[in-house]
N, C-alpha and C positions, 0 to 999 in steps of 0.2 A: 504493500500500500504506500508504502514511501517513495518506491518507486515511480508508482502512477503520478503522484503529485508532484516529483520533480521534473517530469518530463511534459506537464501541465504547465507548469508557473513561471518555465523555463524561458516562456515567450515572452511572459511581462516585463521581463528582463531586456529579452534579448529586442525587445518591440520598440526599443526608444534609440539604437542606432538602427536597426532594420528598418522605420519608418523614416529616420534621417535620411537613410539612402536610397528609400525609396520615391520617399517625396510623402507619403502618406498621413492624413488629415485623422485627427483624431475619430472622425465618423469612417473612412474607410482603417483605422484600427480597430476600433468595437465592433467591425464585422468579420475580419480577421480572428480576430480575440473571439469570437461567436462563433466561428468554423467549427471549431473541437468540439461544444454542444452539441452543433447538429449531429458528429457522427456520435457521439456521448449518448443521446436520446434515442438513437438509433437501433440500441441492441440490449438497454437496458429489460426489461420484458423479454425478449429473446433471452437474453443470457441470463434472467432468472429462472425463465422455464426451463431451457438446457440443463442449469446447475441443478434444478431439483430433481431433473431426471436421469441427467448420465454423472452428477456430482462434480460441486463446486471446483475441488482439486484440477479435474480436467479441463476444465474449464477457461480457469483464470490461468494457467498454466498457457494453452492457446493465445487467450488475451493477452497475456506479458509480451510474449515472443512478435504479435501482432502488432503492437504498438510499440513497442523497441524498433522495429524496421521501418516502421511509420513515419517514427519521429525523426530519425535519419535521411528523408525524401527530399526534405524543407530544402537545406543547403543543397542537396546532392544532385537534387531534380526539379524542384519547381524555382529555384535563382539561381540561373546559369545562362552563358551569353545567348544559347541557343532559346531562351524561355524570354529572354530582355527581345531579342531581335524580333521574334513572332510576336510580341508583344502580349503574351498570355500568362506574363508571372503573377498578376493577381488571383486569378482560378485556379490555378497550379498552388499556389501558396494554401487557400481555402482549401486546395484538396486533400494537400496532404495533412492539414490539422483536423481535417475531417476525419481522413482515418486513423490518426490519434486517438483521436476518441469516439471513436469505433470499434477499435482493440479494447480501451478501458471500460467502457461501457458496462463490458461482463464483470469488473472485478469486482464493486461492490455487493452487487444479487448474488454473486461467486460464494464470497465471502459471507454473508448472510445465511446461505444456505447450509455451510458450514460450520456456523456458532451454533443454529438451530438445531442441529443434526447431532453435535457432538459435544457439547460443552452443555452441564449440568445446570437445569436453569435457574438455577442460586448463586450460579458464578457468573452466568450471561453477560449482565450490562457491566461485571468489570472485565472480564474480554473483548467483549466489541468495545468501552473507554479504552483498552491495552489494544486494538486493531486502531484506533481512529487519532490514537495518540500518533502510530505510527505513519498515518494518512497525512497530519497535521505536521509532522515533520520532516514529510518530504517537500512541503513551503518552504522549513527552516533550512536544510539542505542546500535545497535550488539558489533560494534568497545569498548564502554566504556564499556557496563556488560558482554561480553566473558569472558574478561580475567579474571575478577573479580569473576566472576561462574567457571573456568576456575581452578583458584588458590589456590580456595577455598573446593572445592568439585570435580575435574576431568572436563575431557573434554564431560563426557557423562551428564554430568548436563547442559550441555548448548544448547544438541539438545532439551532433556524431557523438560526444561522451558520455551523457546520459543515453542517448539511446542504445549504444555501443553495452553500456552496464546489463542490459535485461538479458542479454544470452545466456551469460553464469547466471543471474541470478535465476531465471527460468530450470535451470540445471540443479540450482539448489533443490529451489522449489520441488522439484522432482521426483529428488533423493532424500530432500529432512521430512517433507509434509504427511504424513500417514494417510493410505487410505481411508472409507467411510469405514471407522469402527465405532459406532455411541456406545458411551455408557449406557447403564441400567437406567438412571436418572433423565440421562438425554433421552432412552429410549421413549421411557413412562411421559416426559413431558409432550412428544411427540403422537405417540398412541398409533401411528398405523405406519403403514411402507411408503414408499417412492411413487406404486402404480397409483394408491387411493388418492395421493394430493393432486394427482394429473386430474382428475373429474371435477375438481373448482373452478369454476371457469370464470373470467376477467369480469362479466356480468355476474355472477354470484358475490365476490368479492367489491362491485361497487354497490353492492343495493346495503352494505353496510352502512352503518351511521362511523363505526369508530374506524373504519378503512378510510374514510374520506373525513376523519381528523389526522390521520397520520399524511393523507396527501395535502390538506391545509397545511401542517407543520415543515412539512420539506418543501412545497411550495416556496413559502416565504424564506425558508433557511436558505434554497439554492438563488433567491431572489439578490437576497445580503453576502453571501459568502459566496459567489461569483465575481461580483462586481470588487469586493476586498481582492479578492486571487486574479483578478487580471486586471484592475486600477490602481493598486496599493500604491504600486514604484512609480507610475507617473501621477500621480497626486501627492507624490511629498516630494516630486522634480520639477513637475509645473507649476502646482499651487503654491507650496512652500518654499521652492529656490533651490532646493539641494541638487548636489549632482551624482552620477548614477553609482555610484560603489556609498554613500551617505541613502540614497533613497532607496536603494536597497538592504540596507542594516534599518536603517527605519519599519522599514517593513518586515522584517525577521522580528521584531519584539513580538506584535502582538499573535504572532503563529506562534510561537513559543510558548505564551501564558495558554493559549488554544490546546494544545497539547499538553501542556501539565491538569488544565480544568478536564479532557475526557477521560483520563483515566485516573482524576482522584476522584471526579463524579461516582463514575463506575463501582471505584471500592467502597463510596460511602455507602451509594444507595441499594445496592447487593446486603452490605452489613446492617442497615434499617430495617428491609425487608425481611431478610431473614430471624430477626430478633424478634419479630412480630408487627413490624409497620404495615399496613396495608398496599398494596403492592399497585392499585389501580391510584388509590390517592396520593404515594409515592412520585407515580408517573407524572399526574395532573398538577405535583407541588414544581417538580425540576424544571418540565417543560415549561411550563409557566416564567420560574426565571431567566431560564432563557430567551424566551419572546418579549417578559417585559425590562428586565435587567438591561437593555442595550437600550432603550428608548431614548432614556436621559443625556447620554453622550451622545446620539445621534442628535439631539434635535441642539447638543451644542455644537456638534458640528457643521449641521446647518444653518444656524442663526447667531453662533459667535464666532467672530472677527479671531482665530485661534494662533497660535505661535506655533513651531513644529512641536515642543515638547506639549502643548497644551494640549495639539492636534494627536501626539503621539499616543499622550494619556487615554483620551477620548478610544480612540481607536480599539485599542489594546484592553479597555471596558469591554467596550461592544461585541470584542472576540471572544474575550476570555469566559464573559458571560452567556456567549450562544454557546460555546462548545460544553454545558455542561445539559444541551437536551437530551432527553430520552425516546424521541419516538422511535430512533431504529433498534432499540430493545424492544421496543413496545411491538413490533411485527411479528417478532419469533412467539408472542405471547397470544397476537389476536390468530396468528394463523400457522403454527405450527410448522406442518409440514409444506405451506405454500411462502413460507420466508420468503423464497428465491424469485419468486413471479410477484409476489405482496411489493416485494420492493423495489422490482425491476418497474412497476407498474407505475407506484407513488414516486419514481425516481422520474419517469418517464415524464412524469408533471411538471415534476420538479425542475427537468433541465432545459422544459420551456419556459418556466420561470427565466430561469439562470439567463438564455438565449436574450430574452425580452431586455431583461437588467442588464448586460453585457453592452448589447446595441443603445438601449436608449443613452445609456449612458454618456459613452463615446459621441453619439450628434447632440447633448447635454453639453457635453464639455466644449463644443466643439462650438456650439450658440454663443454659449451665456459664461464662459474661462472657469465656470464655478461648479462642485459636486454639490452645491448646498440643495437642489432640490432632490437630488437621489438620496443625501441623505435623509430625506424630510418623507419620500415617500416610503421609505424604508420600515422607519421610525412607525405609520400608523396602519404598516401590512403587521407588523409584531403585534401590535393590539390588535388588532382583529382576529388574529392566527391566536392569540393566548384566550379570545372569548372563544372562538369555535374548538378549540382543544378540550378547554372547562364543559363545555357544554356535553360533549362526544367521545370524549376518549374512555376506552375500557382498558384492564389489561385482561380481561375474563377473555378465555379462546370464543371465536365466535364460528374458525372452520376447525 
């Protein structure tokens, strides 16, 4: 998972001399920057069904090796004299972030199907906090050796290295990851096999009330945490002045607090639960601050006049407090054995969210020199997404 996100965040980086050289305007950036969703959203639902039916393991393993070569295309094939001269390096560039994230697409539902499958579900949400911690710090990764690869060697060194990394680590993956063996635990929390969860079908799963609080919840998270992961570094280059190895360490803070908040979350609220907290009210307490815990630093960063440290602060709230939601626990709970399609599904929402946020944003910036209204609308999807969660969310299985 750390992988994926470095070879995601990779661009944010490497997007501020890549568009110098291109010539490219912040609105054709946010559609660039928005390429990777489209193929993202693409196979989300595919690649949960797969995983629950031939297992996550094979799966993501696939997806790795897919988007490691992917991510390699950028320099290799779509900016090259022969792409400049035909004149078709903007589609070429789209295509290949495309199938970036087309490859990753699977790894989350992958993964999903996985914790569901085989982890005890009293240790759940502190596995998937310990899988997303991992997720959250391939930001932190990307963030410190971009620029550094970056500075060093050009901006086309930094797609070939990370992408260049997935072939071992595909090979790892291979040989440490165990096939499907659940525990007794995993078994019982799951209750049937692989064939039974294939008869839910996508219509059965939306006529839920608390399926479509977990597609509210990722919704607005992919809305906010898109536009962080592909704006962060030209918002503390543009707006605040910095220059790119400064706006970049800027932007490695608040992934950081990101990652330490999903997997101390995970330990609290596994140890509450289990001690006898209620395990539904549990859900509706975290999720909750997650959605409204960032409201308040957004709406100062929309409406105060901020300094980069004031700006840094704010930010680094806003992260550190969504990374402590629970609704991708909340799936293996409402739907057992359909984790892998549950979330491929709600992801699938989610990463037109993300697409929508990505774009506006970029002809946003491109208007008006200013994020203040992105942050503003941001700020009152979090309330709305924290009523409809209160009102819907279960953690009772419903398939």
């Amino acid at each position: 998972m750390m992988l994926c996100n470095i070879d995601r965040i990779c661009l944010s980086v490497a997007m501020l001399p890549l568009a110098a050289e291109m010539g490219w305007a912040e609105g054709a950036q946010g559609i660039v920057q928005s390429a990777f969703l489209w193929g993202y959203v693409s196979t989300q639902l595919v690649g949960g069904t797969l995983a629950d039916r031939f297992g996550g393991k094979r799966v993501m393993a696939w997806g790795m090796v897919f988007f490691s070569v992917a991510s390699m295309l950028l320099p290799l094939v779509a900016i090259t004299p022969l792409t400049k001269s035909l004149g078709v390096v903007f589609p070429a560039v789209l295509l290949s972030r495309f199938l970036v994230g087309l490859g990753e697409g699977v790894a989350l539902p992958s993964v999903n199907n996985m914790m569901a499958r085989n982890i005890d579900i009293r240790q759940r949400a502190s596995a998937i906090g310990g899988m997303f911690t991992g997720f959250h710090s391939g930001n932190l990764v990307g963030l410190l050796l971009s620029p550094v690869l970056l500075e060093s060697f050009g901006w086309r060194s930094v797609f070939y290295t990370f992408g260049a990394l997935g072939l071992p680590m595909a090979a790892l993956w291979n040989a440490v990851v165990p096939d499907h063996r659940p525990s007794k635990e995993a078994s019982r929390s799951t209750e049937s096999s692989t064939d039974e969860s294939s008869s839910v079908s996508i219509r059965a799963l939306l006529s839920s009330p608390a399926v479509w609080a977990i597609i509210t919840a990722n919704v607005i998270n992919h809305f906010g945490y898109f536009i962080y992961l592909n704006w962060m570094p030209t918002y503390f280059y543009k707006v605040l002045g910095m220059n790119l190895r400064a706006s970049s360490f800027m932007s490695f803070v608040p992934w950081l607090v990101m990652a330490m908040g999903s997997v101390t979350t995970g330990i609290v609220t596994d140890l509450l639960i289990n001690s006898g907290f209620d395990r539904t009210r549990m859900r509706k307490i975290v999720q909750s601050i997650a959605l409204l815990g960032p409201v308040v630093p957004l709406l100062a960063l929309s409406f105060g006049n901020l300094n980069a440290s004031q700006a840094l602060l704010a930010l680094t709230c806003s992260l550190g407090l969504t990374s402590v939601g629970q609704f991708t626990a909340n799936i293996s709970e409402v739907a057992p054995t359909n984790a892998g399609k549950l979330f491929g599904l709600s992801n699938t929402f989610g990463c037109f969210s993300g697409i929508a946020g990505v774009s506006v944003a970029g002809f946003v910036v491109e208007k008006t020199g200013s994020f203040g209204s992105i942050f503003l609308m941001t700020a009152l999807l979090n309330v709305f997404g924290a009523i409809v969660w209160n009102v819907f969310a279960t953690a009772e299985r419903q398939f």
